[in-house]
C-alpha positions as CSV (number, residue, x, y, z in Angstrom):
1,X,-15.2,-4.8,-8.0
2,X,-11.5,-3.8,-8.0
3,X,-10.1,-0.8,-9.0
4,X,-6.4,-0.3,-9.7
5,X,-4.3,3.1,-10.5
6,X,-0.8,3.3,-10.7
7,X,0.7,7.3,-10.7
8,X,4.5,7.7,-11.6
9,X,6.5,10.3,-10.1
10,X,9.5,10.2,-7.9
11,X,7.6,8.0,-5.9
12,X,5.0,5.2,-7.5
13,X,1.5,5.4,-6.0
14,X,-0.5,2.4,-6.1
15,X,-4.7,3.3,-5.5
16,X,-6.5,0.5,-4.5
17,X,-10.2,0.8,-4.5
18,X,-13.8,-1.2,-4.0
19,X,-13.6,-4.7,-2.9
20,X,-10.3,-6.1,-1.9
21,X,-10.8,-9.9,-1.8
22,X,-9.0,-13.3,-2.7
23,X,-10.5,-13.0,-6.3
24,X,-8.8,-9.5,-7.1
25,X,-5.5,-9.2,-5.0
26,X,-3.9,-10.3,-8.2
27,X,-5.1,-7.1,-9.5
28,X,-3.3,-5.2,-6.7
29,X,-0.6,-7.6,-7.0
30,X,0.1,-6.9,-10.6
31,X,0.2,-3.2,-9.6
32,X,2.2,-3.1,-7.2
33,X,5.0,-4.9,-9.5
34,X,4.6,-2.0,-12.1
35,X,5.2,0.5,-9.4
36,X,8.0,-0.9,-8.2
37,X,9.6,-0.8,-12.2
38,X,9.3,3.0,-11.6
39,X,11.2,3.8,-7.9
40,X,12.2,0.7,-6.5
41,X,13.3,2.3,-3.2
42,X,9.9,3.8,-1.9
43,X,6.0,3.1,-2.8
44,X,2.8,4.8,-1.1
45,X,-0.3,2.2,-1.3
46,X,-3.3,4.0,-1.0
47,X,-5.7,2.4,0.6
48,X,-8.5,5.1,1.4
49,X,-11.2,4.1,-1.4
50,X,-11.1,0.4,-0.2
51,X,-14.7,-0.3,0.5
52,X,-14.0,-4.2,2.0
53,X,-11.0,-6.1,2.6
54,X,-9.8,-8.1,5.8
55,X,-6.2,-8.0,7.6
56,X,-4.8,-11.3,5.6
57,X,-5.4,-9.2,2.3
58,X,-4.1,-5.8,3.6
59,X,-0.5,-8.0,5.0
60,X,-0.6,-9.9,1.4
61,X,-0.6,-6.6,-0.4
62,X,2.3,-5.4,1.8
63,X,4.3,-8.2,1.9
64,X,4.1,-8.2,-2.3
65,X,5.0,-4.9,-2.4
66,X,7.9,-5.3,0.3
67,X,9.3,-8.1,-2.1
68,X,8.7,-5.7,-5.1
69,X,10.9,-3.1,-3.2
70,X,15.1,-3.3,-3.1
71,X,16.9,-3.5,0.4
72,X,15.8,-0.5,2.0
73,X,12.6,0.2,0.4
74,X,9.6,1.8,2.4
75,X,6.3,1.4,2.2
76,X,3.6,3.9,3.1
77,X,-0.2,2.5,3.8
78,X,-2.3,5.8,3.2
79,X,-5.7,4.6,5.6
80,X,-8.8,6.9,5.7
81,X,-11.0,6.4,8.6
82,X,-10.0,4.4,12.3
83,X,-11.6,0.9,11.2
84,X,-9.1,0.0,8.1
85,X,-6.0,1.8,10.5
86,X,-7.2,-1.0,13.0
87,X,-7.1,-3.5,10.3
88,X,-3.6,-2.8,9.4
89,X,-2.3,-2.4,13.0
90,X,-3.8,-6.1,13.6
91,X,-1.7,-7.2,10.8
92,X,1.6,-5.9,13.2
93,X,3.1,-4.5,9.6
94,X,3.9,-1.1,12.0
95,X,5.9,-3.1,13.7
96,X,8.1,-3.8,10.5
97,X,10.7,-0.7,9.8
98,X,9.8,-0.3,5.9
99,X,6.2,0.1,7.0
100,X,4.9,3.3,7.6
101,X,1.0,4.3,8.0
102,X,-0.5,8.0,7.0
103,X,-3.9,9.2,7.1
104,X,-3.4,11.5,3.5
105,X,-1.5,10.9,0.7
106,X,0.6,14.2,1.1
107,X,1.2,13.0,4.9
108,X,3.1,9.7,3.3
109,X,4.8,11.6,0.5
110,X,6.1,14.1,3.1
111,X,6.8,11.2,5.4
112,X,9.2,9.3,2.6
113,X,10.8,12.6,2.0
114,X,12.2,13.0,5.0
């Protein structure tokens, strides 16, 4: 099961949590649209309550919200835990500029900031 939560602010958080899979990116998908209505410079994806996913999913949800974002929008991936930072690093979104990874939400907030 899916879980989606999108916080307003300054800068739109997106929560993503439980099972990321082919059947529920929509979900995330849909999310990450709304948050980009709010700020459509910067969004922080939290990915820290994702209990399974794979590195095509992680990249689609990236790529949506890149395409969500105007020129010049970031993207912060919050990760807990080495194994889903592995997964995202195998995708090679830190090699794209408007992707950034943090370990805490506060860490990405901080790091858009700036």
């Amino acid at each position: 099961m899916l879980r989606v939560k999108v916080t307003g602010g300054r800068m739109p958080v997106v929560e993503i949590a439980g099972e990321l899979k082919p059947s529920t990116k929509g979900e995330a998908v849909e999310a990450l649209k709304l948050a980009a209505e709010q700020n459509p410079a910067d969004m922080i994806v939290d990915l820290t309550a994702v209990t399974e996913t794979n590195n095509e999913l992680i990249e689609v949800v990236a790529q949506a919200a890149h395409s969500e974002l105007g020129h010049g929008g970031r993207l912060a991936l919050v990760v807990s835990g080495d194994e889903m930072e592995r997964a995202v690093r195998k995708t090679r979104l830190t090699d794209r500029p408007w992707v950034r990874v943090f370990r805490s939400r506060d860490e990405a907030i901080k790091g858009l900031a700036a």
